[in-house]
C-alpha positions as CSV (number, residue, x, y, z in Angstrom):
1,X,6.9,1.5,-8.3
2,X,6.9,4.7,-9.5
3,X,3.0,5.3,-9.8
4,X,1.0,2.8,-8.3
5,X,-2.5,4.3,-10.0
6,X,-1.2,3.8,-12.8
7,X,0.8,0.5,-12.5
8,X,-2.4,-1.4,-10.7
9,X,-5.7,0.3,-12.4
10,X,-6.0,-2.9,-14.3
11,X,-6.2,-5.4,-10.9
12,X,-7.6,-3.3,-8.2
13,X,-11.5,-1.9,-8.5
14,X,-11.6,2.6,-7.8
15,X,-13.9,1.6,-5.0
16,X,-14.1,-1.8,-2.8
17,X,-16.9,-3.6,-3.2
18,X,-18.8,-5.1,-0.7
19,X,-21.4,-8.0,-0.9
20,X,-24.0,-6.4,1.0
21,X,-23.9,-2.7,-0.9
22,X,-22.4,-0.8,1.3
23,X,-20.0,1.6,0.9
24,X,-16.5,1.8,1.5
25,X,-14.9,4.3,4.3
26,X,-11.9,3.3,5.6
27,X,-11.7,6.1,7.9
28,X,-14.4,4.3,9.7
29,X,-12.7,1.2,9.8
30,X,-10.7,0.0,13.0
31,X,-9.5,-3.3,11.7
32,X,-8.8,-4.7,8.8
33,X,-8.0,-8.3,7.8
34,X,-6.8,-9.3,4.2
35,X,-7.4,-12.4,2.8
36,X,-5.1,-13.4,-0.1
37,X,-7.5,-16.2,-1.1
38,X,-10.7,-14.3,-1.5
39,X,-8.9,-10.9,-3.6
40,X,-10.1,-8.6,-0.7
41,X,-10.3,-7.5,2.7
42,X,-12.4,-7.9,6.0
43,X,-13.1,-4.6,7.7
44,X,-14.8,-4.1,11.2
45,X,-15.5,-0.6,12.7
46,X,-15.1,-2.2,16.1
47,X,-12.1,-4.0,18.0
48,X,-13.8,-5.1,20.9
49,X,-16.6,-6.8,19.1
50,X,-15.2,-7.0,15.8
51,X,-18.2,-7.6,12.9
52,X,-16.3,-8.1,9.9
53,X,-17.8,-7.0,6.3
54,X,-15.7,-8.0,3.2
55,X,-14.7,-5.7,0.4
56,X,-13.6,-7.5,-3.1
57,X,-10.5,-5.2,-4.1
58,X,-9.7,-6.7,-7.2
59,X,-11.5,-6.5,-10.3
60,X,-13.1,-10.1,-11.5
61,X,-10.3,-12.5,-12.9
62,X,-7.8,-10.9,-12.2
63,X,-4.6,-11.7,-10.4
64,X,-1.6,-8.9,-9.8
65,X,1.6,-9.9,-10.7
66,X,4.1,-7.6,-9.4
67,X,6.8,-9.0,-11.0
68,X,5.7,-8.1,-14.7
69,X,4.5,-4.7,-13.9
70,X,6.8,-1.7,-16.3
71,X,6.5,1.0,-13.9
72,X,9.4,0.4,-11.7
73,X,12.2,3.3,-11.5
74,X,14.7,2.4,-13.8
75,X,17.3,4.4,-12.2
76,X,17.9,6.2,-8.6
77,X,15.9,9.0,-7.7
78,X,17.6,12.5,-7.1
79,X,17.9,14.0,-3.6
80,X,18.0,17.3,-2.9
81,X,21.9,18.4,-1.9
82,X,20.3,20.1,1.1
83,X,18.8,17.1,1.9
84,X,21.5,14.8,1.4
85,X,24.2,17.0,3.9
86,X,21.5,16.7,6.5
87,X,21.0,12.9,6.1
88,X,24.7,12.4,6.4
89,X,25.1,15.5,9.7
90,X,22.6,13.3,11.9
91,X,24.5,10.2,10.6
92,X,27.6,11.1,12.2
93,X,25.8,10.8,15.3
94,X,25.1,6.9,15.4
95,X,27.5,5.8,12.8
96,X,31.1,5.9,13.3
97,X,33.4,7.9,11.0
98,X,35.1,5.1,9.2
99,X,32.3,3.6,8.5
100,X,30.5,6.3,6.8
């Protein structure tokens, strides 16, 4: 997918939403559990003990469907030449000759 903002604006909530009104920090979080059912995910800031609070990360009604999104790449993206003759110099290494 080229740009995901773009492509899932119309599923996913800007911010996670929470039940109990608080806010959203994943930086804080240590585990995370998603739940395909419930449209959102469980997030603990603890391992040990986990206490999970759950986020709703889609919008209301609304189911993403992947498969009907438009903003796939229609075509291969360029690489840089550069790029490219490194890629294929540490290849050499692992891969045999005739098979590059």
């Amino acid at each position: 997918m080229y740009n995901y903002a773009a492509g899932l604006k119309d599923y996913f909530r800007p911010v996670p939403k929470a039940v109990s009104k608080e806010k959203f920090s994943i930086s804080t979080y240590r585990v995370f559990k998603y739940t395909k059912n419930s449209g959102g995910v469980e997030v603990s800031q603890s391992a040990s003990i986990p206490f999970f609070i759950h986020f709703m990360m889609l919008k209301k009604n609304y189911k993403p469907n992947l498969a009907l999104m438009s903003k796939y790449y229609d075509n291969a993206l360029p690489i840089k030449h550069a790029k490219y003759q490194n890629v294929m110099l540490l290849a050499q290494e692992y891969v045999g000759k005739n098979e590059m």
